[in-house]
PDB file with SEQRES, HELIX, SHEET and CRYST1 records, atoms N, CA, C and O in Angstrom:
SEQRES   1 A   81  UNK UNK UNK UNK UNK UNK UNK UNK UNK UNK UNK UNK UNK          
SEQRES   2 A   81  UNK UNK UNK UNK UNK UNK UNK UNK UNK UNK UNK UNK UNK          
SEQRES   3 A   81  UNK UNK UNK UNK UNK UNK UNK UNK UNK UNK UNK UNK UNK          
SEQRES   4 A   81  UNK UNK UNK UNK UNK UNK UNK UNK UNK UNK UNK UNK UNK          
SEQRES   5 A   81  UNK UNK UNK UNK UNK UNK UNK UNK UNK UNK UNK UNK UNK          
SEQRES   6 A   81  UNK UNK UNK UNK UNK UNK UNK UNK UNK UNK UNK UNK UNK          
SEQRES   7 A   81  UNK UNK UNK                                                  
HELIX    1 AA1 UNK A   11  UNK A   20  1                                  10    
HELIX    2 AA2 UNK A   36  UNK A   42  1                                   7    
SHEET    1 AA1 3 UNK A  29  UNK A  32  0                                        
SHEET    2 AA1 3 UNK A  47  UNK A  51  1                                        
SHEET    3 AA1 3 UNK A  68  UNK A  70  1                                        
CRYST1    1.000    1.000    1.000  90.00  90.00  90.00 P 1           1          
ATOM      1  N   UNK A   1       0.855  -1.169   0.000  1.00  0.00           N  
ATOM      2  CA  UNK A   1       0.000   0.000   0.000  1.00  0.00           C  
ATOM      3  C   UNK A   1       0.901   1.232   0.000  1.00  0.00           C  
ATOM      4  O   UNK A   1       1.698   1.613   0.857  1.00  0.00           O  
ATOM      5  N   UNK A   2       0.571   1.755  -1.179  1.00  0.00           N  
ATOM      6  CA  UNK A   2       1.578   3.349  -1.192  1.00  0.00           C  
ATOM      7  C   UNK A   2       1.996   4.158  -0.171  1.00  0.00           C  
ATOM      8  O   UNK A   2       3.080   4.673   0.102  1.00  0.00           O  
ATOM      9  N   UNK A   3       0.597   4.164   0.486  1.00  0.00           N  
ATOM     10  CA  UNK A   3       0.307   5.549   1.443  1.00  0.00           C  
ATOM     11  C   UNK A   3       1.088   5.259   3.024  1.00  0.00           C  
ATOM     12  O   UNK A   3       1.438   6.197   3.741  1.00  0.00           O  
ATOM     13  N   UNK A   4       1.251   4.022   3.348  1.00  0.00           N  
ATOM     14  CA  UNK A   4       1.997   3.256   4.403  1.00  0.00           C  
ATOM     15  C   UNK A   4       3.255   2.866   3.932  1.00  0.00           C  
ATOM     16  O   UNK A   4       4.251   2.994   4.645  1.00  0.00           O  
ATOM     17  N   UNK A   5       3.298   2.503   3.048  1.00  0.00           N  
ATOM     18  CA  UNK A   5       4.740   2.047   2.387  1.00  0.00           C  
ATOM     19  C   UNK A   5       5.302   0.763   3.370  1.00  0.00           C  
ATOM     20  O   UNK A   5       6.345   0.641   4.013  1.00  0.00           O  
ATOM     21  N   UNK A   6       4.025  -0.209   3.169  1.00  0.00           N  
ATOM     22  CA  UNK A   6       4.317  -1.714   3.881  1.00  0.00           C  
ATOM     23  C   UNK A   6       3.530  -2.452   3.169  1.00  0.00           C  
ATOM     24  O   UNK A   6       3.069  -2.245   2.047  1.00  0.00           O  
ATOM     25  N   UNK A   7       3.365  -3.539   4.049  1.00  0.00           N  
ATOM     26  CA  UNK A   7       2.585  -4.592   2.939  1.00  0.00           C  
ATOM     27  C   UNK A   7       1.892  -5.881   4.139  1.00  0.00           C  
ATOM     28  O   UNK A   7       2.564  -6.475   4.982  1.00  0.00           O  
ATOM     29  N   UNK A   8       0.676  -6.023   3.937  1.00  0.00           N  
ATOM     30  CA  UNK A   8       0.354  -7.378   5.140  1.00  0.00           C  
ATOM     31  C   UNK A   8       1.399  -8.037   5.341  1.00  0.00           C  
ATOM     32  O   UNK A   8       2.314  -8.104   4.519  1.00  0.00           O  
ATOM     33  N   UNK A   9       1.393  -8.704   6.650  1.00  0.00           N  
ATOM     34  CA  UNK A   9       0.720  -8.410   7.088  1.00  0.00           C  
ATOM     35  C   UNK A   9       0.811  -7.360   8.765  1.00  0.00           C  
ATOM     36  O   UNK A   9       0.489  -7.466   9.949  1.00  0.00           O  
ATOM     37  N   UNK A  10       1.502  -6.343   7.782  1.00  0.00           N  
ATOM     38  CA  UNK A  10       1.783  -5.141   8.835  1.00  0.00           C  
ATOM     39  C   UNK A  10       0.630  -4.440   9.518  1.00  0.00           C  
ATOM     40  O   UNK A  10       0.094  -3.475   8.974  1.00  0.00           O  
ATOM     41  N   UNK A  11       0.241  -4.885  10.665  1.00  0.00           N  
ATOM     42  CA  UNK A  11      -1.021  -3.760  11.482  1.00  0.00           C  
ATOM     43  C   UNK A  11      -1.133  -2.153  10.714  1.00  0.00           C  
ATOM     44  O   UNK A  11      -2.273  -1.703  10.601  1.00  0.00           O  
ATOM     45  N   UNK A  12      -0.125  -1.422  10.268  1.00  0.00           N  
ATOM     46  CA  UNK A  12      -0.998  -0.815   9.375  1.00  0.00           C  
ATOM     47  C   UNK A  12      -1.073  -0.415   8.342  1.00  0.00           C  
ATOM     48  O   UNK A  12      -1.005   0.768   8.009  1.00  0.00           O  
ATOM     49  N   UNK A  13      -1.308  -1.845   7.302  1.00  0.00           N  
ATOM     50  CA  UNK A  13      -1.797  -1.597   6.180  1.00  0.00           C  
ATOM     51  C   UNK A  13      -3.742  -2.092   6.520  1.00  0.00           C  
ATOM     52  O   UNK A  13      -4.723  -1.974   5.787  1.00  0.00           O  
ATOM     53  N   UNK A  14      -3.634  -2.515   7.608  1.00  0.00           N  
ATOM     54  CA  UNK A  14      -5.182  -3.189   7.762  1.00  0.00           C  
ATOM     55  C   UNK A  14      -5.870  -1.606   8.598  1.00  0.00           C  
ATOM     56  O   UNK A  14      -6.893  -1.003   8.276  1.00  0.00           O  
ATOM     57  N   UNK A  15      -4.994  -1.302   9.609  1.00  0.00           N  
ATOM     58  CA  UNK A  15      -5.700   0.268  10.084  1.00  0.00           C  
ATOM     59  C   UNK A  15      -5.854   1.143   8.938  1.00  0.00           C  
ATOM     60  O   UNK A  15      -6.997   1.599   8.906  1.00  0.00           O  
ATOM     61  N   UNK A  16      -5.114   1.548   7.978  1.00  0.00           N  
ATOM     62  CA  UNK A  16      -5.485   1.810   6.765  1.00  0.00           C  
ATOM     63  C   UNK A  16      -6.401   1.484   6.266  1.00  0.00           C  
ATOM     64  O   UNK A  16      -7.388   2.214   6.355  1.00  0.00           O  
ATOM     65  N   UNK A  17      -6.484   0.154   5.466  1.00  0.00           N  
ATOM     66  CA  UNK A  17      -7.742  -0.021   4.923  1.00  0.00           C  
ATOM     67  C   UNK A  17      -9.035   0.816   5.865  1.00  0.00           C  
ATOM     68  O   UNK A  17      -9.834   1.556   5.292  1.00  0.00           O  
ATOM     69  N   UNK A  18      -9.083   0.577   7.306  1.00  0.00           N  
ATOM     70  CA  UNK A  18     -10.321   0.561   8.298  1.00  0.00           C  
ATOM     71  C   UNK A  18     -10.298   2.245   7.996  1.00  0.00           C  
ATOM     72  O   UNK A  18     -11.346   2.684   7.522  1.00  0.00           O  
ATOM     73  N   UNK A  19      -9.426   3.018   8.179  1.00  0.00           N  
ATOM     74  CA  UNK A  19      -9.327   4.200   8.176  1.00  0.00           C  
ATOM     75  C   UNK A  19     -10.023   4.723   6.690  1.00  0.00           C  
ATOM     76  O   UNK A  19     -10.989   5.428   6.984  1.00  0.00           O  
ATOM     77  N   UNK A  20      -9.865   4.621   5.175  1.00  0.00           N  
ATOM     78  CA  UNK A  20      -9.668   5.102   3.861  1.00  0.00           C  
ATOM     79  C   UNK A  20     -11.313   4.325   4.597  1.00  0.00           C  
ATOM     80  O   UNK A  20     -11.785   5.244   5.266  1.00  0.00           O  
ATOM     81  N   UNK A  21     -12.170   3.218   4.698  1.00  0.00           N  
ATOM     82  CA  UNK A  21     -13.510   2.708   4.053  1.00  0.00           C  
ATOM     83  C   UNK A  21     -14.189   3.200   5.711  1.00  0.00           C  
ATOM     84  O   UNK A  21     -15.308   2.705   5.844  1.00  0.00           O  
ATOM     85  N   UNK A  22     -13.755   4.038   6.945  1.00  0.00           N  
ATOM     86  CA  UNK A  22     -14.834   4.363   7.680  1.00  0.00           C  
ATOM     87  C   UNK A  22     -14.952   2.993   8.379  1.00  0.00           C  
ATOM     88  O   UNK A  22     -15.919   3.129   9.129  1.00  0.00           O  
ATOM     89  N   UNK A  23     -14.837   2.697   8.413  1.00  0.00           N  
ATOM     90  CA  UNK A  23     -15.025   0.953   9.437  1.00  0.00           C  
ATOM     91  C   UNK A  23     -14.168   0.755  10.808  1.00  0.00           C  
ATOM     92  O   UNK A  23     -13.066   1.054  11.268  1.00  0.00           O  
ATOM     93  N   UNK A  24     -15.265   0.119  11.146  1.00  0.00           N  
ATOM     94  CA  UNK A  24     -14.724  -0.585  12.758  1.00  0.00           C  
ATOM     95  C   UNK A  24     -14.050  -2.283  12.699  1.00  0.00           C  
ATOM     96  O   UNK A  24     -14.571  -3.223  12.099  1.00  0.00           O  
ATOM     97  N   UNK A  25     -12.894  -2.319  13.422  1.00  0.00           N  
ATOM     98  CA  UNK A  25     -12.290  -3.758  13.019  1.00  0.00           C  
ATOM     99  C   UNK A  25     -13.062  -4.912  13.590  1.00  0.00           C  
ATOM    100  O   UNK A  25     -12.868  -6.080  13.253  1.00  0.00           O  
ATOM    101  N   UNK A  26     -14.223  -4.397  14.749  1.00  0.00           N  
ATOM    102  CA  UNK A  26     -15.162  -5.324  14.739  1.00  0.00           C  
ATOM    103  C   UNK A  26     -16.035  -5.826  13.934  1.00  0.00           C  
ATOM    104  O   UNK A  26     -16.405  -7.000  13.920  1.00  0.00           O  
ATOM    105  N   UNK A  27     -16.461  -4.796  13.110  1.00  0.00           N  
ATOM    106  CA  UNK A  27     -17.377  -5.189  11.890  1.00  0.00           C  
ATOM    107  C   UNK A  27     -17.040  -5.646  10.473  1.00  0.00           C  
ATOM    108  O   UNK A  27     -17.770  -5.799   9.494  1.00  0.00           O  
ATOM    109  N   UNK A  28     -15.516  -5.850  10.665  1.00  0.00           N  
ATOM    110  CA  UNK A  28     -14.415  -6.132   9.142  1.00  0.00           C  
ATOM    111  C   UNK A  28     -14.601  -7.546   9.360  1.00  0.00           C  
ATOM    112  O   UNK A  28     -14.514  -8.058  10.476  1.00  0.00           O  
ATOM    113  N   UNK A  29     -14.957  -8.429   7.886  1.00  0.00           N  
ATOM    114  CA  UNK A  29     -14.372  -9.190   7.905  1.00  0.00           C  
ATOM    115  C   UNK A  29     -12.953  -9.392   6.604  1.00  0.00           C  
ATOM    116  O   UNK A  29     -12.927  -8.640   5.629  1.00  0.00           O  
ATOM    117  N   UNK A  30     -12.140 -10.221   6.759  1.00  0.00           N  
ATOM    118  CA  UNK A  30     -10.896 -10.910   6.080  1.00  0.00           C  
ATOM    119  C   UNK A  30     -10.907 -12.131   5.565  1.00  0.00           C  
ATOM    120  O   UNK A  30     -10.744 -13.004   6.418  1.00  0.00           O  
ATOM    121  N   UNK A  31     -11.106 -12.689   3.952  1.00  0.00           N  
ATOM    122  CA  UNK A  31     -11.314 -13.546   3.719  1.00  0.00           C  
ATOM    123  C   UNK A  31     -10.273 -14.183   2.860  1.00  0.00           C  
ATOM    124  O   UNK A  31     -10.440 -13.837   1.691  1.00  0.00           O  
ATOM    125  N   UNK A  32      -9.199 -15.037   3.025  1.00  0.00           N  
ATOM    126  CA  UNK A  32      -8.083 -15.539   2.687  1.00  0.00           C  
ATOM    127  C   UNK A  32      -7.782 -16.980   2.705  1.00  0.00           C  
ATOM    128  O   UNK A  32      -7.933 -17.627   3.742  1.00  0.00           O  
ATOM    129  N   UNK A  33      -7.336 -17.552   1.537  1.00  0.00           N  
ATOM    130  CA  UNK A  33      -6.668 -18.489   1.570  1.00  0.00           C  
ATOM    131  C   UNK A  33      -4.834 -18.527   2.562  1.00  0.00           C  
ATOM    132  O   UNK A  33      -4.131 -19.482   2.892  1.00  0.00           O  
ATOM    133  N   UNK A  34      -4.693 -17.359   2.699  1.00  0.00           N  
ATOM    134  CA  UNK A  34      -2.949 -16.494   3.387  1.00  0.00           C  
ATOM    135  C   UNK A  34      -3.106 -17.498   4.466  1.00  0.00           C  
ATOM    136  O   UNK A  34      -4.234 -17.989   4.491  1.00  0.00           O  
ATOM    137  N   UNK A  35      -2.433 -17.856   5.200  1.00  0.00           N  
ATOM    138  CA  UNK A  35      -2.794 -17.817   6.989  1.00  0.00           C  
ATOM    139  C   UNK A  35      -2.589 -16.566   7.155  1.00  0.00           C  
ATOM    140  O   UNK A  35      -3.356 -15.741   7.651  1.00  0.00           O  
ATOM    141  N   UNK A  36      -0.936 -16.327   6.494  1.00  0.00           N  
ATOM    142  CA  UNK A  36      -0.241 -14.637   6.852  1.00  0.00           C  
ATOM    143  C   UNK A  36      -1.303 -13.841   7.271  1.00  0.00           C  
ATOM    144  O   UNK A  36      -1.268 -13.217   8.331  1.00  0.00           O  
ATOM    145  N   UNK A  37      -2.342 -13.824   6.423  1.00  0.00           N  
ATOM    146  CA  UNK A  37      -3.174 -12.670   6.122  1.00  0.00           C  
ATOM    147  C   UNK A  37      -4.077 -12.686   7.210  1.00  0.00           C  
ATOM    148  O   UNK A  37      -4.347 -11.824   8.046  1.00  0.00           O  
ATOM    149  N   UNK A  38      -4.554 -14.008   7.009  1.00  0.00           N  
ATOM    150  CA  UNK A  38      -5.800 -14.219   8.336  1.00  0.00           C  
ATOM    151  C   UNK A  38      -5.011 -13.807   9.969  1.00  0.00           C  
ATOM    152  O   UNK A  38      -5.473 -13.254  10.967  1.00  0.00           O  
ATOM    153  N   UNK A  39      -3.837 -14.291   9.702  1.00  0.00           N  
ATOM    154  CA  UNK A  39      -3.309 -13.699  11.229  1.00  0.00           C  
ATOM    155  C   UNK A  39      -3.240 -12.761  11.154  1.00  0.00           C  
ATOM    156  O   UNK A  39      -3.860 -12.267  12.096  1.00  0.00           O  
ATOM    157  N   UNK A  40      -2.588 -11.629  10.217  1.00  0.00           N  
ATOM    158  CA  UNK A  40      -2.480 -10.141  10.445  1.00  0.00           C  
ATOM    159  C   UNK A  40      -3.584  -9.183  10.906  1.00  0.00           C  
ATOM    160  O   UNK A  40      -3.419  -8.174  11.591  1.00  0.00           O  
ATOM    161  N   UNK A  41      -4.840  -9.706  10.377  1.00  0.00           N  
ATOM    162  CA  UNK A  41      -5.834  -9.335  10.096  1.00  0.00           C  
ATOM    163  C   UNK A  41      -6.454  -9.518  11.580  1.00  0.00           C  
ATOM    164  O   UNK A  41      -6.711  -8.627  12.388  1.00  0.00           O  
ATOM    165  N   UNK A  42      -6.652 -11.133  11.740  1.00  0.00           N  
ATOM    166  CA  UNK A  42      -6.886 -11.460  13.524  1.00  0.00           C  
ATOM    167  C   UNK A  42      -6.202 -10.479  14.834  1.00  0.00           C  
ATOM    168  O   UNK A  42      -6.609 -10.101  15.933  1.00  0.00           O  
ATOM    169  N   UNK A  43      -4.986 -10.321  14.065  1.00  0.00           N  
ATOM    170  CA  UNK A  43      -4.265  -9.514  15.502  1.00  0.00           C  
ATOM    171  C   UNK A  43      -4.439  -8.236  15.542  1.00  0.00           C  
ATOM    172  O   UNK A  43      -3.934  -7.521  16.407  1.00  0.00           O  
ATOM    173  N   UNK A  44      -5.431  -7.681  14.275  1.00  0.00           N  
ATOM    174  CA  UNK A  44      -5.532  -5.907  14.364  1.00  0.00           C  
ATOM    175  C   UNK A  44      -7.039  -6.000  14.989  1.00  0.00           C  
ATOM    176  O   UNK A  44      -7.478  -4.901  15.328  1.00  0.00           O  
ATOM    177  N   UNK A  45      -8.028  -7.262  15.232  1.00  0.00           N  
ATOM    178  CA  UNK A  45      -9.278  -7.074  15.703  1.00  0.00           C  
ATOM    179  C   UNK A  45      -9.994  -7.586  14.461  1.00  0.00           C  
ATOM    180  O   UNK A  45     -10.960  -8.147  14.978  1.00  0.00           O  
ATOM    181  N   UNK A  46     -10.086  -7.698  13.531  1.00  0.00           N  
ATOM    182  CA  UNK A  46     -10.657  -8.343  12.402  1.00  0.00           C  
ATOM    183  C   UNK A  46     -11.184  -9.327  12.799  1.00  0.00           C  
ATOM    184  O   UNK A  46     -10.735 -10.007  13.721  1.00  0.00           O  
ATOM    185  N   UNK A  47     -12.588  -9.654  11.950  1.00  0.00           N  
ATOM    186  CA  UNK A  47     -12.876 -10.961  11.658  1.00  0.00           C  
ATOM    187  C   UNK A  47     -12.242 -11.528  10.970  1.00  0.00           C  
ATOM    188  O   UNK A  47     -11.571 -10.844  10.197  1.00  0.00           O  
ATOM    189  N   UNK A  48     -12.095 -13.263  10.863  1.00  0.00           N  
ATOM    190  CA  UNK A  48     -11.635 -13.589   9.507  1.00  0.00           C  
ATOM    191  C   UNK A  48     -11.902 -15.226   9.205  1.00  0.00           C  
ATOM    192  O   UNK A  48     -11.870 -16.188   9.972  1.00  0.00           O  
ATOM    193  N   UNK A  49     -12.117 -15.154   8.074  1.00  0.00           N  
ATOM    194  CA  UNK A  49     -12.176 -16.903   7.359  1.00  0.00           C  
ATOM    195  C   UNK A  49     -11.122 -17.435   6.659  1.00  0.00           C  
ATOM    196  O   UNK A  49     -10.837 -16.821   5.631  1.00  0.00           O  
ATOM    197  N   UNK A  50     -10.478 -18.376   6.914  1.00  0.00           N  
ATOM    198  CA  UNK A  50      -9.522 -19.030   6.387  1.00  0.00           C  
ATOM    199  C   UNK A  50     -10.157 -19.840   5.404  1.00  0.00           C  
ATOM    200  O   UNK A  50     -10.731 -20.855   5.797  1.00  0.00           O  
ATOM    201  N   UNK A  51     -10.153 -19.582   4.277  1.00  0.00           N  
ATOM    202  CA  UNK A  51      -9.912 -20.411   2.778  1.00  0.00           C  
ATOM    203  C   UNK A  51      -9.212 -21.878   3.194  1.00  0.00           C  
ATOM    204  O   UNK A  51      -8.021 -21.599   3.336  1.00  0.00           O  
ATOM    205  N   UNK A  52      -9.347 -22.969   3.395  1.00  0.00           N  
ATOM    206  CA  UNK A  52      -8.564 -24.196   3.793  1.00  0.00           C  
ATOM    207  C   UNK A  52      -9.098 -24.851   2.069  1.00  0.00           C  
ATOM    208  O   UNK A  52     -10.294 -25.079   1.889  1.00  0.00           O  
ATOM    209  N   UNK A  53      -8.440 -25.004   1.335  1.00  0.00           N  
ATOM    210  CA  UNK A  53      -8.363 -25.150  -0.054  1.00  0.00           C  
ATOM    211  C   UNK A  53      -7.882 -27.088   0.098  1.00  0.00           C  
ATOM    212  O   UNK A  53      -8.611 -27.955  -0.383  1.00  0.00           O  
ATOM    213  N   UNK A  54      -6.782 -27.358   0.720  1.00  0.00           N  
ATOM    214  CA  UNK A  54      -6.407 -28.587   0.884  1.00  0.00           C  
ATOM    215  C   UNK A  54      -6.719 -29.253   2.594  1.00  0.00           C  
ATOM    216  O   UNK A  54      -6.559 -28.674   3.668  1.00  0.00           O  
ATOM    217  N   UNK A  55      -7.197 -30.623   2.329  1.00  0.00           N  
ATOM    218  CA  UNK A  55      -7.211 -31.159   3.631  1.00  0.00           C  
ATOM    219  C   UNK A  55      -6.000 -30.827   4.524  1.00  0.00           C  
ATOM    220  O   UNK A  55      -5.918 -30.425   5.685  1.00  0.00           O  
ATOM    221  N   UNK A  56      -4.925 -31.190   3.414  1.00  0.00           N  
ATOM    222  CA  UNK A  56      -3.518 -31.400   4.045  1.00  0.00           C  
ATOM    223  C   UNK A  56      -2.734 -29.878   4.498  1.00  0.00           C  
ATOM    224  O   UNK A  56      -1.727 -29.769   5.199  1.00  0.00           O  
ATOM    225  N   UNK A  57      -3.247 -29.171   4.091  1.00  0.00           N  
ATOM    226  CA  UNK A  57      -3.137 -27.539   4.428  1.00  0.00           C  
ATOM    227  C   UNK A  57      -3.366 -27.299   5.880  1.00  0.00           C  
ATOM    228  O   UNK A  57      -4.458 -27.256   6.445  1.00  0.00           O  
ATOM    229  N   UNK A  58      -1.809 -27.100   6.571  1.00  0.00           N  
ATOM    230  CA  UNK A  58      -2.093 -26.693   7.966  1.00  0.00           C  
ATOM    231  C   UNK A  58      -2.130 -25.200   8.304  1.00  0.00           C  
ATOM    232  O   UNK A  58      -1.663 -24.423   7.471  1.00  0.00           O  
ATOM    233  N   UNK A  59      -2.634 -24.732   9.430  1.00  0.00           N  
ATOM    234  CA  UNK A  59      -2.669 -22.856   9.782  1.00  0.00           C  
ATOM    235  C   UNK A  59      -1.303 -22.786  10.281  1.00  0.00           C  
ATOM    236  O   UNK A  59      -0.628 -23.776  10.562  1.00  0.00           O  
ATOM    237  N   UNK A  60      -0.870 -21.401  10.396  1.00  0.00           N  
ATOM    238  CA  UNK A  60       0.137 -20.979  10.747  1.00  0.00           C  
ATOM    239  C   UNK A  60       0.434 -21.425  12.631  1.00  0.00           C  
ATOM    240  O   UNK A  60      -0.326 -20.949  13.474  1.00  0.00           O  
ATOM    241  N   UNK A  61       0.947 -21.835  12.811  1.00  0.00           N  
ATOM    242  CA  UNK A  61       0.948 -21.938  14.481  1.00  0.00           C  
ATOM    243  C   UNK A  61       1.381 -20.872  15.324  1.00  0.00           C  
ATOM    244  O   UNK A  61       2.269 -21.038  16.160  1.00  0.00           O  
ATOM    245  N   UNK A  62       0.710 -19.623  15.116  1.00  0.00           N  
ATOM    246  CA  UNK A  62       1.032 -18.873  16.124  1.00  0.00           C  
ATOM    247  C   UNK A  62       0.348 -18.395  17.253  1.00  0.00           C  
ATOM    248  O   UNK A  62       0.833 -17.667  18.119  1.00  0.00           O  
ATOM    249  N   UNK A  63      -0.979 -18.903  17.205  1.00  0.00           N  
ATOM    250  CA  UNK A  63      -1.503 -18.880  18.355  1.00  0.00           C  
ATOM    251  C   UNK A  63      -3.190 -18.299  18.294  1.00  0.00           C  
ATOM    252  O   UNK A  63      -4.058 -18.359  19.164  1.00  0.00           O  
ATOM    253  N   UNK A  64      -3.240 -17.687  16.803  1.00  0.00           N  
ATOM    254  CA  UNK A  64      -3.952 -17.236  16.592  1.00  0.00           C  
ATOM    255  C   UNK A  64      -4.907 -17.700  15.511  1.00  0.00           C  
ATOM    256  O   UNK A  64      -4.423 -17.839  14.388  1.00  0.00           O  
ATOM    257  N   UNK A  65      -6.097 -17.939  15.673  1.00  0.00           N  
ATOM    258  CA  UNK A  65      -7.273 -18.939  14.697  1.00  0.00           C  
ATOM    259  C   UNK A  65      -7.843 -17.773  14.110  1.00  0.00           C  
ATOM    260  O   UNK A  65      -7.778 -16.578  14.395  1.00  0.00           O  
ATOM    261  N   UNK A  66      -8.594 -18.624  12.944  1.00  0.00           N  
ATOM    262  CA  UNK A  66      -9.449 -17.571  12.501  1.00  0.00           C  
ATOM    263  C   UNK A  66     -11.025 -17.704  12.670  1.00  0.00           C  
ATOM    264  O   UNK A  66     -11.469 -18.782  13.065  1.00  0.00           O  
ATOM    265  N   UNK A  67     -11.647 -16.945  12.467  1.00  0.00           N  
ATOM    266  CA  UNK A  67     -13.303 -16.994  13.500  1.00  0.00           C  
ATOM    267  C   UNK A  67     -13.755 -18.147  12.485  1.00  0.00           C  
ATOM    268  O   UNK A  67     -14.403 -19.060  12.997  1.00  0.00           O  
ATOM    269  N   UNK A  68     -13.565 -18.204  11.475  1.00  0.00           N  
ATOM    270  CA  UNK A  68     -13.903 -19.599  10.753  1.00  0.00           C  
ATOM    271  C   UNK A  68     -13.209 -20.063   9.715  1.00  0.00           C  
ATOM    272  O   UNK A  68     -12.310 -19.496   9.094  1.00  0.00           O  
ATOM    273  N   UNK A  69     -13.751 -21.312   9.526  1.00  0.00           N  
ATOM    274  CA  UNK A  69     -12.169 -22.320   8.526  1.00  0.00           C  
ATOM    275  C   UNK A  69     -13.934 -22.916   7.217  1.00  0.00           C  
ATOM    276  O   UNK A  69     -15.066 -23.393   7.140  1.00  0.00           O  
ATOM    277  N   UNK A  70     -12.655 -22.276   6.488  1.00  0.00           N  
ATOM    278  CA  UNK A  70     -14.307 -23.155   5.311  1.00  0.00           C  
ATOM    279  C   UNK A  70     -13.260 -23.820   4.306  1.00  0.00           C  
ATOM    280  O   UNK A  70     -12.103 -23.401   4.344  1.00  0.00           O  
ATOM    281  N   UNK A  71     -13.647 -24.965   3.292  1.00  0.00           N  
ATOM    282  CA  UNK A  71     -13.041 -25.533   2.574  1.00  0.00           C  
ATOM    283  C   UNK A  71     -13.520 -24.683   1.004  1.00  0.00           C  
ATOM    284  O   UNK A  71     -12.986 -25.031  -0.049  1.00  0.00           O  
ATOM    285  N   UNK A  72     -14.504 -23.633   1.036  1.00  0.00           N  
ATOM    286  CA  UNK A  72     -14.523 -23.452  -0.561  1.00  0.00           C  
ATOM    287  C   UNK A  72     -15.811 -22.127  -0.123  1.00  0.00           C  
ATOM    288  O   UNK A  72     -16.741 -22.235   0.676  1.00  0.00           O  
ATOM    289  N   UNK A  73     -15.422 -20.923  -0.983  1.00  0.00           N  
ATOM    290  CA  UNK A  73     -16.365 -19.410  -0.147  1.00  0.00           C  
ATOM    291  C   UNK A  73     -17.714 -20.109  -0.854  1.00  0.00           C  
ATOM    292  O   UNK A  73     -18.499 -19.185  -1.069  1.00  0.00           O  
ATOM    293  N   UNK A  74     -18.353 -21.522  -1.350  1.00  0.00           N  
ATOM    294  CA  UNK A  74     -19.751 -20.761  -1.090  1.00  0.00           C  
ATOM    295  C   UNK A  74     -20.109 -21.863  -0.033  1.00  0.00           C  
ATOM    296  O   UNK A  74     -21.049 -22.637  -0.218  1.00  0.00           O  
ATOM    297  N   UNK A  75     -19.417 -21.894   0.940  1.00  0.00           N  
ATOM    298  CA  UNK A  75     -19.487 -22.210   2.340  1.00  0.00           C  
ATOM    299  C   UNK A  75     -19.806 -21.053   3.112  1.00  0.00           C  
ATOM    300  O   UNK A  75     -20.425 -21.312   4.144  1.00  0.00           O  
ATOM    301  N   UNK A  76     -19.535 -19.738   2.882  1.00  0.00           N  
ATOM    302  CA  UNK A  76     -20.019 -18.700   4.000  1.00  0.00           C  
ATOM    303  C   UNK A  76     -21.842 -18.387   3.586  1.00  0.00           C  
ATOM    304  O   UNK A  76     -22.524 -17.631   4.278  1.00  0.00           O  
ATOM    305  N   UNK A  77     -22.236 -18.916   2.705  1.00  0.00           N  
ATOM    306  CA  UNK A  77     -23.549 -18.444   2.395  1.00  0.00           C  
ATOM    307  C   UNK A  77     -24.397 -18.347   3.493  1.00  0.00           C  
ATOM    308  O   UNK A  77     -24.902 -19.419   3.827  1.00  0.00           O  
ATOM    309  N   UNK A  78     -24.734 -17.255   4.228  1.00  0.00           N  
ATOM    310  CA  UNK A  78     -25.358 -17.116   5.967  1.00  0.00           C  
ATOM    311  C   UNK A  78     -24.384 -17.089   7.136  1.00  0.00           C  
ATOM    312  O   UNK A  78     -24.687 -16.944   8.321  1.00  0.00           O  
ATOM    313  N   UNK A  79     -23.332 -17.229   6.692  1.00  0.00           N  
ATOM    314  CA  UNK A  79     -22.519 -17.325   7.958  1.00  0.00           C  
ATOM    315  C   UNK A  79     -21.607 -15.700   8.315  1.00  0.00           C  
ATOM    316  O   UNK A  79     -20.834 -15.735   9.272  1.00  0.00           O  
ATOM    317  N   UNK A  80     -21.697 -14.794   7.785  1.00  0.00           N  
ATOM    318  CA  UNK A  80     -21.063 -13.942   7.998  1.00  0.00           C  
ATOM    319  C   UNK A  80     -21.905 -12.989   8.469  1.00  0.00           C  
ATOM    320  O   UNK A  80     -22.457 -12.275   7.633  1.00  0.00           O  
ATOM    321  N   UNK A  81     -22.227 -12.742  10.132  1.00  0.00           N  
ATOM    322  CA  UNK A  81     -23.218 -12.040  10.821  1.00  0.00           C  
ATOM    323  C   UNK A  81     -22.147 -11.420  11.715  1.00  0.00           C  
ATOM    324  O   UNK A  81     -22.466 -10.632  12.605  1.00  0.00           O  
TER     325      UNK A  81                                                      
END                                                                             
C-alpha cells in the first residue's frame, strides 16, 4: 500500500484499509486463503475466514485462529453475521 509504504501483514496496512472505508475492526471481515493474512488481520481485531483449499493444508501456528475455517467461499452463504 503506497500511502503506508508496507505490505500485510503489517497492522498498518489493515488500520489503513479501516481508516480510507470508515469501518470498525469489529465489523471487518478478512477472507483468505494467506494464513499470513488471516493472522495479520486477527491480531488488528478483524474478523476472519480461512480459505482451507487442501485437507492437508495446515494454519500458521502462532496462536492465533481464525473466527472460521471453510473448505470453498460458497461455504459462508449465511454465515457472515
Amino acid at each position: 500500500m503506497h500511502e503506508v509504504r508496507s505490505f500485510k501483514p503489517d497492522p498498518a496496512v489493515y488500520a489503513q484499509f479501516l481508516a480510507r472505508a470508515g469501518a470498525h475492526a469489529a465489523d471487518t471481515w478478512l477472507i483468505s486463503s494467506n494464513p499470513f493474512d488471516v493472522v495479520g488481520a486477527a491480531a488488528t481485531g478483524w474478523r476472519t475466514v480461512w480459505v482451507r483449499r487442501s485437507p492437508a493444508q495446515s494454519f500458521d501456528p502462532w496462536g492465533i485462529e481464525p473466527t472460521l475455517e471453510v473448505s470453498r467461499l460458497t461455504e459462508l452463504s449465511g454465515r457472515l453475521t
